[in-house]
VMD Tcl script that draws the C-alpha trace (Angstrom):
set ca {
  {18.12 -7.29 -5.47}
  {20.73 -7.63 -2.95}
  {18.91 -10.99 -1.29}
  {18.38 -12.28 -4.60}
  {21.97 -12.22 -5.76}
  {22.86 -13.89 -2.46}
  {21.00 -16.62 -2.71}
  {22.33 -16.92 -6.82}
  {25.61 -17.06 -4.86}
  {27.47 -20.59 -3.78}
  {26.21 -22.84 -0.66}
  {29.39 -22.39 0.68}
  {28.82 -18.95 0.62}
  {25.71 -18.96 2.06}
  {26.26 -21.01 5.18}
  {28.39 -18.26 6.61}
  {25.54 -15.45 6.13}
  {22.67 -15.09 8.41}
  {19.47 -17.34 8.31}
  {17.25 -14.01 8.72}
  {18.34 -13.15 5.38}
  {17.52 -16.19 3.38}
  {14.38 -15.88 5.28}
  {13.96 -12.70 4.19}
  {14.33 -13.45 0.82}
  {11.67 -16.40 1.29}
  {9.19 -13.79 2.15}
  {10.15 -11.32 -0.20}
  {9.60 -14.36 -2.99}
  {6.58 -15.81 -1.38}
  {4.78 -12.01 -1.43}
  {6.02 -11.35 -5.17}
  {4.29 -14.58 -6.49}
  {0.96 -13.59 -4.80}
  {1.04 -10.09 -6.20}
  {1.56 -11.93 -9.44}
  {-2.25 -13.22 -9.43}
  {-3.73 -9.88 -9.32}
  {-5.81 -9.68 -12.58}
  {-6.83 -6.79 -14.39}
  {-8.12 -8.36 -17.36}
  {-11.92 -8.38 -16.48}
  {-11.86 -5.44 -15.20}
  {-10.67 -1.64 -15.77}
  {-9.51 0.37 -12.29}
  {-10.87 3.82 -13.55}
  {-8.36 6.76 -13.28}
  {-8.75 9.34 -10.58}
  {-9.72 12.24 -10.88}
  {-6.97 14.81 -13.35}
  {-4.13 16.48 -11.46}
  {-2.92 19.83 -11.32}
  {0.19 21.03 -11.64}
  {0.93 20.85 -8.08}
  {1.17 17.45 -6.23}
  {3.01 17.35 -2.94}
  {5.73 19.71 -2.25}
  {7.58 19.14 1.11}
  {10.22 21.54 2.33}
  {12.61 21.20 5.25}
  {10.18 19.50 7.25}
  {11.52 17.76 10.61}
  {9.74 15.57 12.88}
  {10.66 14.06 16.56}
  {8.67 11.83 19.01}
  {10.98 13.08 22.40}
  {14.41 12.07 21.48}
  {13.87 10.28 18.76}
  {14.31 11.87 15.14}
  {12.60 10.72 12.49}
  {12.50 13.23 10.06}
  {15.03 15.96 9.86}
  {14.91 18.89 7.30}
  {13.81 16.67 4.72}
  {12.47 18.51 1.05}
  {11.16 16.92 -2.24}
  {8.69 17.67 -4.80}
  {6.36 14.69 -5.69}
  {5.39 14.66 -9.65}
  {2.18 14.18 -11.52}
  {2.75 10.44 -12.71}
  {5.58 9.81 -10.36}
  {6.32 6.45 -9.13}
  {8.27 7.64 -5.29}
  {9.67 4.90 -3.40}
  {10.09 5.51 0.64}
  {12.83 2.63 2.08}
  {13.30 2.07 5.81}
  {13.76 -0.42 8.25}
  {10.02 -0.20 10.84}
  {10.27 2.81 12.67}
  {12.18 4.66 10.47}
  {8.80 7.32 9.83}
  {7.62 6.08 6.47}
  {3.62 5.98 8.00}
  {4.73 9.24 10.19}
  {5.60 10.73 6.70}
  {2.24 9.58 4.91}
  {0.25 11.14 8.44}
  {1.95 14.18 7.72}
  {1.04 14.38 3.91}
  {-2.81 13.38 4.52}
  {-2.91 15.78 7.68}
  {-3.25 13.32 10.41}
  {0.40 14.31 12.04}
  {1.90 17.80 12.21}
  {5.57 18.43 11.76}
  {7.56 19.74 13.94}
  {9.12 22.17 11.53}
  {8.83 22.76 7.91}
  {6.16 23.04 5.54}
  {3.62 20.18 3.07}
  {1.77 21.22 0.36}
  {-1.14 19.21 -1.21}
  {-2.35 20.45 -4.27}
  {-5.91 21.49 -4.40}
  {-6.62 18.66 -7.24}
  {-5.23 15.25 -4.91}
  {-7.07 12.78 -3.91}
  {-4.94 10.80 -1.62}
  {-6.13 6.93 -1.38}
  {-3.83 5.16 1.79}
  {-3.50 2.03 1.79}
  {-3.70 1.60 5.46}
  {-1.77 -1.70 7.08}
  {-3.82 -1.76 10.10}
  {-7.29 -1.43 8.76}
  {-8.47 -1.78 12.44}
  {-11.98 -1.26 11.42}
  {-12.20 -4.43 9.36}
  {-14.61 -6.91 10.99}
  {-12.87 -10.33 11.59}
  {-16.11 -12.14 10.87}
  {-16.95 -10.53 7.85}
  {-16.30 -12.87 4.03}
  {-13.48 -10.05 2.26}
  {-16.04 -9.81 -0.41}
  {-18.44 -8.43 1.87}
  {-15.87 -6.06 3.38}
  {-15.25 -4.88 -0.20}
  {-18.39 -4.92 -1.40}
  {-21.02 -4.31 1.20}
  {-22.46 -7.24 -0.09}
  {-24.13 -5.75 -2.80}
  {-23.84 -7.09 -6.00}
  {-22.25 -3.88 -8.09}
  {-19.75 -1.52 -6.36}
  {-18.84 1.94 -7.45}
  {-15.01 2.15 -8.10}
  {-14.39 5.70 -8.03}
  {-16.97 6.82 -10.63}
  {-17.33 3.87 -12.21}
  {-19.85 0.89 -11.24}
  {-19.04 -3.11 -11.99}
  {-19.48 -6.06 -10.88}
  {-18.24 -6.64 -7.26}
  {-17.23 -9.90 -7.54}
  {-15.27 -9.34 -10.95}
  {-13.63 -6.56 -8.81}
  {-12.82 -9.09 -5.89}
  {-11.55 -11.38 -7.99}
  {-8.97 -8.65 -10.00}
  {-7.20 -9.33 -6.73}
  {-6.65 -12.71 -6.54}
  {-9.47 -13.74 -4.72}
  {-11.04 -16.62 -6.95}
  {-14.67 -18.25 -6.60}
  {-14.72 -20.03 -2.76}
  {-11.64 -17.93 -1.80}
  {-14.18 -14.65 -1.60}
  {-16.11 -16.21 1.29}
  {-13.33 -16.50 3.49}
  {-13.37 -14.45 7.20}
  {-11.25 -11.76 6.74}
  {-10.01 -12.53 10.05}
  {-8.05 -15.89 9.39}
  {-6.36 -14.52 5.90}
  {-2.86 -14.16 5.79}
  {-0.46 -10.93 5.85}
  {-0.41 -10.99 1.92}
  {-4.62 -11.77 1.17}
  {-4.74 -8.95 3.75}
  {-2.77 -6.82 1.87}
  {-4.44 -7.19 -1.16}
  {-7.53 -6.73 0.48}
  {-6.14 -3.44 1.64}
  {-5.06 -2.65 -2.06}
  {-8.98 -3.38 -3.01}
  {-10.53 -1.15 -0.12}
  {-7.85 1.47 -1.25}
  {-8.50 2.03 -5.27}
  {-12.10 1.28 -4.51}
  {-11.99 4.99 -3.11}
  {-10.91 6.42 -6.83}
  {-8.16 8.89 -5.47}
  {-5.30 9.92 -8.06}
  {-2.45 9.94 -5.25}
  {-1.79 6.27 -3.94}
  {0.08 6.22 -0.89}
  {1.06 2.61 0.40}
}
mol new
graphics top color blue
foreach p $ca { graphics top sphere $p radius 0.5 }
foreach p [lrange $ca 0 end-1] q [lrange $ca 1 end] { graphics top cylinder $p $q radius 0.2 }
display resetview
């Protein structure tokens, strides 16, 4: 909001603030209108499986790599149907914090608890395990013709194309697409699993 309202303001204006901003404002645009072409008309995501009453509680949990603090005595309760967002500059430990909720990263101190009903789907950045040379409808789809979307089975190019990925754009090498394809292609692989606790 805070970009956007700067670049409403006057050129004048502008010229004295720093480049790196109206540059991050052209990515924050350029991302936006791409997440605009996702299309759920053709197709239904199915919902996850039902919660229980108990989603993610966190108490005064703290977490340090040597000197550096990350987390420190931090507590919230995550509800069913809760939209959470986590802001911070890289480095800050949003992924730390996600590691710690899914179990891949103790905490120093403090306490996480999961309820027994989550299914956490992460949409994981990295997604080091993605073959370069792969088309991303074969990475989604195993190149069979119907996928299973949680418990649900459809087409897997309808599914592809939800996404933005339209007719010749599904054969690309998932190695030359850009940071946005690849994060839709990360959103894909993610709800494909079904879970009813998205963390991205």
């Amino acid at each position: 909001k805070e970009e956007l309202e700067w670049v409403r303001s006057n050129a004048k204006g502008r010229q004295t603030k720093s480049k790196a901003r109206l540059a991050r404002y052209e990515e924050m645009a350029a991302e936006a209108d791409k997440m605009r072409k996702l299309d759920f008309e053709e197709i239904q995501i199915p919902p996850g499986p039902r919660l229980g009453s108990i989603v993610v509680e966190v108490e005064n949990l703290s977490k340090a790599f040597g000197d550096k603090v990350l987390i420190d005595d931090l507590s919230f309760t995550l509800p069913r149907n809760g939209i959470v967002g986590v802001i911070g500059p890289n480095g800050a430990g949003k992924t730390t914090l996600f590691k710690m909720i899914q179990g891949l990263e103790t905490p120093d101190s403090g306490s996480i608890k999961v309820g027994e009903t989550v299914k956490i789907s992460y949409v994981d950045q990295s997604r080091a395990n993605i073959d370069p040379k792969k088309t991303l409808w074969a990475v989604v789809s195993d190149e069979l013709d119907n996928i299973n979307v949680g418990h649900v089975e459809m087409p897997s190019r309808a599914y592809v194309s939800a996404f933005g990925f339209k007719g010749p754009d599904q054969q690309k090498p998932a190695g030359v697409l850009s940071g946005g394809e690849r994060n839709r292609l990360n959103l894909a692989l993610t709800l494909k699993e079904g879970g009813n606790l998205l963390l991205l």
